[in-house]
C-alpha positions in Angstrom: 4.3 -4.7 -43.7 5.7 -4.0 -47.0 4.1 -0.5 -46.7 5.9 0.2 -43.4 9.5 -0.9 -45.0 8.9 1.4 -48.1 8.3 4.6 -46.1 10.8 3.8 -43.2 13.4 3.0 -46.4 12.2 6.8 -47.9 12.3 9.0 -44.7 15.9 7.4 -43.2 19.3 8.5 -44.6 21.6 6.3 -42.2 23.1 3.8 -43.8 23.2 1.6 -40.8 19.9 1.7 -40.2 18.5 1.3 -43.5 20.5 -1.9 -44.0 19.2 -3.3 -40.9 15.5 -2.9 -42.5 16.7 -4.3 -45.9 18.2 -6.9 -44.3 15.4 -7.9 -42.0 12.7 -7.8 -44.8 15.2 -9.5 -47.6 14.7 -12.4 -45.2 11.2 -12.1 -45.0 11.1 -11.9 -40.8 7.9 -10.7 -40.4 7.9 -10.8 -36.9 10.8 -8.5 -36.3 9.8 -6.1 -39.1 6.1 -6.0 -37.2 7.9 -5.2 -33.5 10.0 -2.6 -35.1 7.6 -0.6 -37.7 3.9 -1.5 -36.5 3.8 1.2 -33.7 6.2 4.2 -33.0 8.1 4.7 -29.7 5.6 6.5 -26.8 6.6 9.6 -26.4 6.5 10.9 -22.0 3.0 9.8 -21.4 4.6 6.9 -19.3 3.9 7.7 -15.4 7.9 8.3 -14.6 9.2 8.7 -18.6 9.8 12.0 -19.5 10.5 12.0 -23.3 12.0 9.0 -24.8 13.5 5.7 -24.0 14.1 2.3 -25.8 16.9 0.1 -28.0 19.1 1.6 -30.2 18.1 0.1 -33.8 16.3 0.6 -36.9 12.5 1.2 -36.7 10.0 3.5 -35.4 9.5 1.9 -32.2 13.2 2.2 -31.5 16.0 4.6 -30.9 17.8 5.7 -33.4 18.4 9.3 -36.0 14.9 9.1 -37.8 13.4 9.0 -33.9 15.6 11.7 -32.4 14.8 13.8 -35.7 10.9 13.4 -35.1 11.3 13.9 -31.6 13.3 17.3 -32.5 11.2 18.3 -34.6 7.6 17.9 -32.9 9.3 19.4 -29.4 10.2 22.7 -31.5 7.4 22.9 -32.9 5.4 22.1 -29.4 7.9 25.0 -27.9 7.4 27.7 -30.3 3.8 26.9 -30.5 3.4 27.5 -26.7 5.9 30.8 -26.4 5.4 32.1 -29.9 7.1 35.7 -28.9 9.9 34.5 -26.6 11.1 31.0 -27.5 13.6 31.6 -30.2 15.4 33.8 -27.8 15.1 31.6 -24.5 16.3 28.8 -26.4 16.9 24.8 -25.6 19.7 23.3 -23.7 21.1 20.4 -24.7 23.3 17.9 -23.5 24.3 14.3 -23.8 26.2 10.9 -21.9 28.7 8.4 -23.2 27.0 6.5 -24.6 26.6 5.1 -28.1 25.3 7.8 -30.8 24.7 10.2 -27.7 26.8 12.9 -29.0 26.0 12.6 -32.8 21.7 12.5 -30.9 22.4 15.9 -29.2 23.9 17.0 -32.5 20.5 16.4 -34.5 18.5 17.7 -32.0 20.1 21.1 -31.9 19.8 21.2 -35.9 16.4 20.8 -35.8 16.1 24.0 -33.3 18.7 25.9 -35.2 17.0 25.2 -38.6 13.8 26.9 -37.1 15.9 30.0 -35.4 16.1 28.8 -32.2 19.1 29.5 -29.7 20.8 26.2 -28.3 23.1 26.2 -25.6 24.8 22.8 -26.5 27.0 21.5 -23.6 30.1 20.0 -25.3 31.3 17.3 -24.3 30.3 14.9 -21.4 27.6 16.1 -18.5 26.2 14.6 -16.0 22.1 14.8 -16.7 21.6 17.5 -13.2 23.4 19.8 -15.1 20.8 20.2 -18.3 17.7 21.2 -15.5 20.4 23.3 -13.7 21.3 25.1 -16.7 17.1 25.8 -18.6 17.4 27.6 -15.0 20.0 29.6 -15.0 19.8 30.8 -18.7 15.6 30.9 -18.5 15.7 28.7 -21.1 12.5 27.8 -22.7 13.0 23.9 -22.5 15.9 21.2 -22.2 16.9 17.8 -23.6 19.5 15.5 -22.4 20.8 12.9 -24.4 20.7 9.6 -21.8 19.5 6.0 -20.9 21.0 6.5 -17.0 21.2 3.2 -15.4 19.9 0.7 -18.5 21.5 -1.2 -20.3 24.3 -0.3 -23.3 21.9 -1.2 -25.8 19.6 1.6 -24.7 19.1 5.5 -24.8 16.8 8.1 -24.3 15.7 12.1 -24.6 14.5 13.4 -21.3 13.0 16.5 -21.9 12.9 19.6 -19.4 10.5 22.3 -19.6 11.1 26.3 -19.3 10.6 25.5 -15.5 13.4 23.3 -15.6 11.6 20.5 -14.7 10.9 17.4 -16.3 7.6 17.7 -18.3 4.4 16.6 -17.4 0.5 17.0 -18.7 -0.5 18.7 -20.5 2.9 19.6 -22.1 3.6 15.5 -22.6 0.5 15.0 -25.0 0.8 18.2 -26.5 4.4 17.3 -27.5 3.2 13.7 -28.5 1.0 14.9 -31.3 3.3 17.5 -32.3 5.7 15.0 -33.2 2.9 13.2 -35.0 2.5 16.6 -37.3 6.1 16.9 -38.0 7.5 13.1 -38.9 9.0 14.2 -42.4 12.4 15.3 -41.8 13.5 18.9 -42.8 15.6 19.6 -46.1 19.4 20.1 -43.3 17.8 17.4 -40.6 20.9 15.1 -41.5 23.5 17.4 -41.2 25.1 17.3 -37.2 28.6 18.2 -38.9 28.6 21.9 -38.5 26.3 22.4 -35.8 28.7 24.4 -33.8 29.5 26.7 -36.3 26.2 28.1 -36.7 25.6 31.5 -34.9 22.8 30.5 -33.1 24.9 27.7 -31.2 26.3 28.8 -27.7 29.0 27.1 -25.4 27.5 27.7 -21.8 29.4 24.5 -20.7 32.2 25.4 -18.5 30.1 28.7 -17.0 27.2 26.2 -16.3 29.8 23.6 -14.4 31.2 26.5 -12.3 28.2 28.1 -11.4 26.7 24.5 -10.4 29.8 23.6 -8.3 29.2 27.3 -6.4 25.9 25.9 -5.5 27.1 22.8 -4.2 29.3 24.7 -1.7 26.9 27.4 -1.4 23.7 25.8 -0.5 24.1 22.2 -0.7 27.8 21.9 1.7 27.4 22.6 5.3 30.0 25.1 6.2 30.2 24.6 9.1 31.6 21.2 8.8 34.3 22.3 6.5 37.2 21.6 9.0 34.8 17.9 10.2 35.5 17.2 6.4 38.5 18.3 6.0 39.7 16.3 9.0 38.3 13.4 9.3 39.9 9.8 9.3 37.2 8.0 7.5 37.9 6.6 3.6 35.4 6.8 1.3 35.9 4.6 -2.3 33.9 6.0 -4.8 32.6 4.5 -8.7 31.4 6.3 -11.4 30.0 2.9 -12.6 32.0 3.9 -16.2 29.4 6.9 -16.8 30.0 10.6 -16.5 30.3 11.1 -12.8 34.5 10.9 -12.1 34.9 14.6 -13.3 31.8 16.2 -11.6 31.8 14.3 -8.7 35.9 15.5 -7.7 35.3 18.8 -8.6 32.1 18.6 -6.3 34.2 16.9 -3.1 37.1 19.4 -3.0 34.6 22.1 -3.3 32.9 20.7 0.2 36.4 20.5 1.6 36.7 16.7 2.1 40.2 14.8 0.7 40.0 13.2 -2.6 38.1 9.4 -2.4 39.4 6.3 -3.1 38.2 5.7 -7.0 37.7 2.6 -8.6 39.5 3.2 -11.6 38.5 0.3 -13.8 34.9 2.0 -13.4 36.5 5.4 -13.6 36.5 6.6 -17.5 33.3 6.7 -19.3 32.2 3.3 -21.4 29.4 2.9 -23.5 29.9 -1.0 -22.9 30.5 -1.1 -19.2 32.6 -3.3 -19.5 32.6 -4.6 -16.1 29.0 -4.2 -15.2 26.2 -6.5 -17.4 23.4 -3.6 -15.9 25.1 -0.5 -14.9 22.6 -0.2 -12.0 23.9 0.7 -8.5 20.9 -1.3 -6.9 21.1 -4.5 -9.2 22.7 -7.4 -7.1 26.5 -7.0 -7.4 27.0 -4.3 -8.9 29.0 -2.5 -6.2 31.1 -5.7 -6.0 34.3 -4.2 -7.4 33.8 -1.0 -5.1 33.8 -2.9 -2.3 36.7 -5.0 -3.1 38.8 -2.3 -3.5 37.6 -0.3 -0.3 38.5 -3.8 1.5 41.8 -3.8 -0.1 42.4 0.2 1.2 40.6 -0.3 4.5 38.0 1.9 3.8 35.0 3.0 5.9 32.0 3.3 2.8 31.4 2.7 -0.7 29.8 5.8 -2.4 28.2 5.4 -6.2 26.9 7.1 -8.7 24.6 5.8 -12.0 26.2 6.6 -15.5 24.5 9.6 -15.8 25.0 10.8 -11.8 21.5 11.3 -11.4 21.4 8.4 -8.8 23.4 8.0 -5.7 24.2 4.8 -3.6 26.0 3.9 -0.6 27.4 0.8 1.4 28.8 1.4 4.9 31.4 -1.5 6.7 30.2 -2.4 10.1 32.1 -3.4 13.2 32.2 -6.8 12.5 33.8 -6.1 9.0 30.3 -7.1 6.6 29.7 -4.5 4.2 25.8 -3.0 4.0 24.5 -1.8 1.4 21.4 0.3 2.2 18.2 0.9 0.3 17.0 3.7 -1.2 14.3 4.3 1.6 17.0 4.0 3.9 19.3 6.3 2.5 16.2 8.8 2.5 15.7 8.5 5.8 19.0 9.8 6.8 19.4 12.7 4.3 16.0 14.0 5.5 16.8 13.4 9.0 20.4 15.7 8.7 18.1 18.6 6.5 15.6 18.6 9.4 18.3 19.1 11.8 19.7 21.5 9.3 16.6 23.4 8.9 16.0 23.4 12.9 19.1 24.9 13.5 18.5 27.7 11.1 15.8 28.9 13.4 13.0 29.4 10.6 9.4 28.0 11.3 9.1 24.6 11.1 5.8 24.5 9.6 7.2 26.3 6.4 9.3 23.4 6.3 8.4 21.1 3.2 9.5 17.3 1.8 8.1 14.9 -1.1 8.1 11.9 -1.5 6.5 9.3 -4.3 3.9 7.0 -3.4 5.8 3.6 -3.4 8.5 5.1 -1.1 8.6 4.3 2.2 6.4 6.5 5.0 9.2 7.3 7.0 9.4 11.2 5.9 5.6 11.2 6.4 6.1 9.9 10.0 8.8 12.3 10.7 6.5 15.1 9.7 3.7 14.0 11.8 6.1 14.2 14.9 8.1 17.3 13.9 5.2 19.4 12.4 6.4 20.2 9.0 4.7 19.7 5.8 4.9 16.0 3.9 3.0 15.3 0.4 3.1 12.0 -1.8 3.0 12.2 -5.1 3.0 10.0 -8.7 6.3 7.9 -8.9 9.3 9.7 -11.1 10.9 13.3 -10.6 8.5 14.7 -13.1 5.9 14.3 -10.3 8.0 15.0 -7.5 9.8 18.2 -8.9 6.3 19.7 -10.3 4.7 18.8 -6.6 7.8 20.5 -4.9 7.3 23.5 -7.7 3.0 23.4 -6.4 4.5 23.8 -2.4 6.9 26.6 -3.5 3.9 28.7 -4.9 2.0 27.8 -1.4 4.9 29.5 0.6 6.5 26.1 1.7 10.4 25.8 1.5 10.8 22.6 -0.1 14.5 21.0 0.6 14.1 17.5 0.0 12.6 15.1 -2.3 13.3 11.8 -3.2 12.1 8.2 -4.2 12.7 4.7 -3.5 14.7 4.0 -6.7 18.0 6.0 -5.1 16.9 9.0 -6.4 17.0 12.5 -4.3 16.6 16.1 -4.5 18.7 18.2 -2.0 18.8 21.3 -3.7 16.3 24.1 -3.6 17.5 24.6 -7.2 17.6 21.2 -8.7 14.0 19.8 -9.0 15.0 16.6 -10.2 16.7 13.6 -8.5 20.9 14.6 -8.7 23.7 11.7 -7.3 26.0 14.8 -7.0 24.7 16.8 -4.4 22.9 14.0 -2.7 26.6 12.1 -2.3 27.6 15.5 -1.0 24.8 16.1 1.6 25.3 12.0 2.7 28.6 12.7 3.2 28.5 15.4 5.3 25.9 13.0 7.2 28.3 10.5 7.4 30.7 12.4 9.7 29.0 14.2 11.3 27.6 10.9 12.9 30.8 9.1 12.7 32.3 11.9 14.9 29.2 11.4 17.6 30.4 7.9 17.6 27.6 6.4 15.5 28.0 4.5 12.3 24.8 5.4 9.9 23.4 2.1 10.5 23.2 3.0 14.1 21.5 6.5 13.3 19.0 4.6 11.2 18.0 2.6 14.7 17.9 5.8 16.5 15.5 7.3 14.1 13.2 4.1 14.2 12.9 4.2 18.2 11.6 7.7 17.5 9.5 7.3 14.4 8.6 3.9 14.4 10.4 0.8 13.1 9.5 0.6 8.8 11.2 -2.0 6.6 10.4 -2.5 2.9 10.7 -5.3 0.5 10.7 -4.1 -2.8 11.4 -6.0 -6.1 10.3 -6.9 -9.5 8.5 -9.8 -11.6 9.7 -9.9 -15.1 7.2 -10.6 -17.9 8.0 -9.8 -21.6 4.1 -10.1 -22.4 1.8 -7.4 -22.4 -1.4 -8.8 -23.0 -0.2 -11.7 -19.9 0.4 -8.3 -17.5 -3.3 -7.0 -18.3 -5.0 -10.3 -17.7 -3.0 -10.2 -14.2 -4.4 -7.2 -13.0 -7.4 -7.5 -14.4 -7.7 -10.3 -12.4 -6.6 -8.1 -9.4 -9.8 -6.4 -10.1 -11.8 -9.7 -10.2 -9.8 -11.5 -7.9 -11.9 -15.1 -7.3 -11.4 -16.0 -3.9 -12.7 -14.1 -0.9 -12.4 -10.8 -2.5 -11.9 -7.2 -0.9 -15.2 -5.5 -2.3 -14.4 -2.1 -3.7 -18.2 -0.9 -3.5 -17.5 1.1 -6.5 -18.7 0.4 -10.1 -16.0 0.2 -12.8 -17.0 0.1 -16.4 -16.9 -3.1 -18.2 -17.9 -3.8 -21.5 -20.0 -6.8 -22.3 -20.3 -9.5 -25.3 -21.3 -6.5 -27.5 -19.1 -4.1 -26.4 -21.4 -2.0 -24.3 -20.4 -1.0 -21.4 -21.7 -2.4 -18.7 -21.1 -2.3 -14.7 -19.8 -4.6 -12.3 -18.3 -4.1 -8.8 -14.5 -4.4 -8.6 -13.0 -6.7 -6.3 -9.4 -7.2 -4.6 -7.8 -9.6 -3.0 -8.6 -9.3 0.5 -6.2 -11.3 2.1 -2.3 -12.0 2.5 0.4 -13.5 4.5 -2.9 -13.7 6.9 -3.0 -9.8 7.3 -6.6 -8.1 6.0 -6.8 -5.7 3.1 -8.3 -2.5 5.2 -7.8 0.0 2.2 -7.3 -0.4 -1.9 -6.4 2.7 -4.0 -6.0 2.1 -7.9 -4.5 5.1 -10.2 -4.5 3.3 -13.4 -7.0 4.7 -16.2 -10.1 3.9 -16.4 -9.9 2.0 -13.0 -9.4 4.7 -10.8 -10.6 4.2 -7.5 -9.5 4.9 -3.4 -11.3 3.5 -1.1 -10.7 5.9 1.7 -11.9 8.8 0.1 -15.5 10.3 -0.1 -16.7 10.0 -3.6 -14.3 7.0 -3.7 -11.4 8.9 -6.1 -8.1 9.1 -6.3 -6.6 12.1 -5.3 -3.4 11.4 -6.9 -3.3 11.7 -10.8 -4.0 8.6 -12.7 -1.7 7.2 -14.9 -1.5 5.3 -17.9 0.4 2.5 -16.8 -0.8 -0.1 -14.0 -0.8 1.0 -10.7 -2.7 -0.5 -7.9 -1.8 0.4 -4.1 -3.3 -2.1 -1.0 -3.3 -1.5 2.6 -3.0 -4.8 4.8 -2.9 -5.1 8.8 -3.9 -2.8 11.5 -1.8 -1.1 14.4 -3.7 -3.1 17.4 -2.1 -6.2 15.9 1.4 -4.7 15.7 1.9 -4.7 12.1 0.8 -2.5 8.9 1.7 -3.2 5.3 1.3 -0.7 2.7 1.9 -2.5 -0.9 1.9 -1.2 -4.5 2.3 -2.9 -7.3 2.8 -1.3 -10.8 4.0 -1.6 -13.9 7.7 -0.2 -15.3 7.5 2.9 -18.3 10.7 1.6 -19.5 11.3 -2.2 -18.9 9.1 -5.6 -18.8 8.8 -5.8 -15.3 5.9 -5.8 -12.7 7.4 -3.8 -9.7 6.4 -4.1 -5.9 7.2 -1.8 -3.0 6.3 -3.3 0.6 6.3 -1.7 3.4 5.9 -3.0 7.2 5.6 -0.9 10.3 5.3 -1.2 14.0 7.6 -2.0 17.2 8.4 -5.6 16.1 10.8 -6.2 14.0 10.8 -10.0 13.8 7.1 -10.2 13.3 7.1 -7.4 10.4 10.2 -9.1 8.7 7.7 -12.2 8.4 4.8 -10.7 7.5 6.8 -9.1 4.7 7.9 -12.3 3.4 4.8 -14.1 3.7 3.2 -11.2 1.4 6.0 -12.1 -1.0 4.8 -15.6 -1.5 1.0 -14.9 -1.5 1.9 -12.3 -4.1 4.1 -14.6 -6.4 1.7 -17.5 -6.1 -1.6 -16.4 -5.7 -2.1 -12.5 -6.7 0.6 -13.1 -9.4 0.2 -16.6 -10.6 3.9 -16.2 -11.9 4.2 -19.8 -12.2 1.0 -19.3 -14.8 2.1 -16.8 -16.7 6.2 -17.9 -16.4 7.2 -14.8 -14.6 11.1 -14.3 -13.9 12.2 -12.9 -10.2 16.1 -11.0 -10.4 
């Protein structure tokens, strides 16, 4: 360990940060000093990470200026490496949040593209994150990093990286840029220096242009105009929270432009906050956090509650029913009804329907993919995370497919044919527009949502999280999964295993077979070395694997009124073993059951979370 503080002591300049070492190793806490030198941070091989992400402290498995110098440096390198005649011209956009050292992060990581004669456009001030992918576009950049932790907590940040297609990056460019940062860990002789960044010739302001040329595409492509005197007129209130990130600015500039009165803000959310003050996880989905929103849309009789995560990349949205109880619907929910008013869209427009085009990930709900199996237009599943679904809408581009909407469980969505990445602008836009256009047929959303399950079929989903700070506990989990003891789903397909001397050896894999009474019919695993689905030929995935756990089950069948498609995998960015459940069929009582049975055969049986002390939000 005493090696690791020496070199981490001779590579960083901060004074913060070096004391923090000093101090942890004058004390002798070896166990701090190992979780914070032993390994570096992973750099965008997680299934849904697309650069960085982690605590802000001292160490090389943390977030901090020695990190976001390596990172800078190793990306450049990556970049010029890969477009050796055109890169230093294309360029980087850069831009960055409120949050703590995101400015000063943005500054560093132009230097280290200046200091190799690279162009940056660096945003100034504060952006929302759809504004970096929007702008690699416009200006044909050749890559683009924003400066953000979106929805985590203060202590965190992160370096999302976009490449030249202005999407985030995926293999190979992911492992290429890994190792490149392994080649260039020893900072440059200027590496330090964010003072005079600006100044340098090679630094452009694009900011403003960017933000005008976004908010024409709002009211261009993304604003119905023909609902610009509905807007304009309509009698509903909307209270909106920018959850103390970057969204108040964008977001206003965004309404007026789509012709609707200015909402009802929540102005003790309103102005950015590195703290959030009034918000422990600054997470529209997490359990109160739209609490103050909706106290203050009770207090102006308002209709809805519409949100936005710090970095307006995610959108949610509460509606107030007849009986005066707010509801607060789910991601899958809110997907439902944005891809229901673009397919109405898109039929009106009189183009083919089959050149019609939406993604969604693979623990999101089915709903889109029954929709398209009625309507006739094209659905595809991919990975989890926009880098999957913008590169799959990207893949269905080049195919001749007009892609409009994208989206995944975790409130993110794609509604513009130039945004390939989840945006809480546009989508708040596009759900607007949804909202009274329904309202003025008579129909609160909740209503719509019934009218589109009589005609696709009833779905509800139960999705949540086990918490577990232990690795090593999360891999003996599912590799029980794999093993599971007790009448066990047999996989009929050998999976490497290695034996007492470490030769590998094979052994069929076997699943659970059984919950909440319903039969496991189908089993498809995308984690590495374990890939397996069991309703394909050769018995492979289709889907990419990933390096984190990911293990999807099929339970039920039709004839007995009730199919459950489960996954369960592990986060790229917190301790937490996610689930996504999903019931369908015509009854709604018996689904809601069978969805909580599953629950409790998952947390005691498949989970053991008892066992292995497993928290539940």
């Amino acid at each position: 360990m005493d090696s690791l503080v020496s070199e981490w002591l001779r590579l960083d300049q901060n004074p913060k940060t070096r004391a923090e070492i000093e101090k942890l190793s004058g004390g002798n806490n070896q166990d701090e000093l190992r979780a914070r030198l032993a390994n570096r941070i992973e750099f965008g091989t997680a299934v849904s990470l697309p650069g960085l992400r982690g605590r802000m402290e001292a160490g090389f498995s943390r977030m901090n200026d020695l990190t976001i110098i390596q990172a800078s440096q190793g990306l450049c390198a990556y970049v010029l490496q890969q477009n050796p005649d055109t890169a230093q011209d294309e360029g980087i956009v850069i831009g960055h949040d409120h949050r703590h050292n995101s400015e000063r992060w943005a500054l560093l990581t132009a230097r280290a593209f200046i200091s190799k004669g690279v162009k940056v456009y660096l945003h100034r001030g504060l952006v929302h994150t759809p504004l970096v992918p929007f702008s690699v576009g416009r200006l044909r950049a050749a890559c683009g990093v924003m400066i953000t932790a979106s929805h985590n907590p203060k202590d965190d940040n992160g370096y999302k990286v976009y490449w030249q297609n202005a999407v985030q990056i995926i293999e190979p460019h992911d492992r290429g840029i890994a190792e490149s940062i392994k080649a260039n860990l020893e900072p440059g002789p200027n590496a330090w220096s964010a003072d005079d960044v600006t100044k340098s010739p090679l630094c452009f302001d694009k900011t403003e242009e960017m933000t005008e040329l976004y908010l024409d595409q709002v009211s261009s492509q993304i604003h119905d105009r023909s609902l610009q005197q509905l807007n304009a007129s309509t009698h509903l209130k909307f209270v909106f929270t920018a959850m103390h990130g970057v969204g108040y600015n964008i977001t206003t500039r965004a309404v007026e432009s789509a012709g609707f009165k200015p909402f009802i803000v929540v102005q003790a959310q309103r102005e950015p906050d590195p703290d959030f003050t009034t918000v422990p996880f600054p997470n529209p989905e997490e359990h109160g956090a739209l609490n103050l929103a909706i106290e203050e849309a009770n207090r102006q009789g308002a209709d809805y509650v519409f949100a936005v995560d710090p970095d307006a990349d995610r959108f949610a949205a509460a509606e107030k029913q007849a009986d005066g109880k707010w509801t607060q619907f789910t991601g899958d929910q809110m997907g439902t009804l944005l891809a229901s008013s673009i397919l109405d869209r898109y039929k009106k427009s009189g183009k083919p329907i089959e050149r019609l085009a939406m993604v969604a990930s693979a623990v999101s709900s089915k709903m889109v993919e029954s929709m398209a199996t009625t309507e006739g237009f094209k659905f595809t599943e991919c990975l989890t995370g926009f880098k999957w679904i913008g590169n799959t809408a990207l893949d269905l581009e080049e195919e001749g497919y007009d892609v409009k909407f994208g989206y995944e469980e975790a409130i993110g969505f794609m509604c513009s044919p130039e945004i390939r990445d989840k945006d809480g602008v546009t989508a708040l836009i596009t759900f607007a527009e949804v909202t009274v256009t329904s309202r003025a047929k008579g129909k609160r959303l909740s209503e719509r949502l019934n009218d589109l399950y009589n005609r696709y079929g009833y779905h509800q989903t139960k999705n949540s999280y086990f918490i577990c700070h232990d690795p090593e506990a999360i891999k003996k989990i599912f590799a029980r999964l794999r093993s599971f003891p007790e009448i066990p789903y047999n996989a009929l397909y050998i999976l490497p295993q290695p034996d007492s001397n470490n030769r590998s050896i094979t052994t069929p894999a076997t699943y659970p077979s059984v919950a909440a009474g319903l039969p496991v019919t189908a089993v498809r695993d995308l984690t590495t070395g374990s890939e397996y689905d069991s309703e394909t030929k050769d018995k492979k995935p289709i889907l990419p694997v990933t390096g984190g756990e990911m293990i999807t089950f099929k339970l039920g069948i039709a004839e007995a009124g009730v199919q459950v498609v489960m996954t369960l995998r592990t986060s790229g960015t917190e301790p937490k073993i996610k689930y996504y459940i999903e019931g369908r069929g015509s009854d709604k009582g018996k689904i809601s059951a069978s969805l909580d049975g599953i629950v409790n055969d998952l947390r005691d049986s498949w989970m053991e979370a008892k066992r292995w002390n497993l928290g539940e939000p």
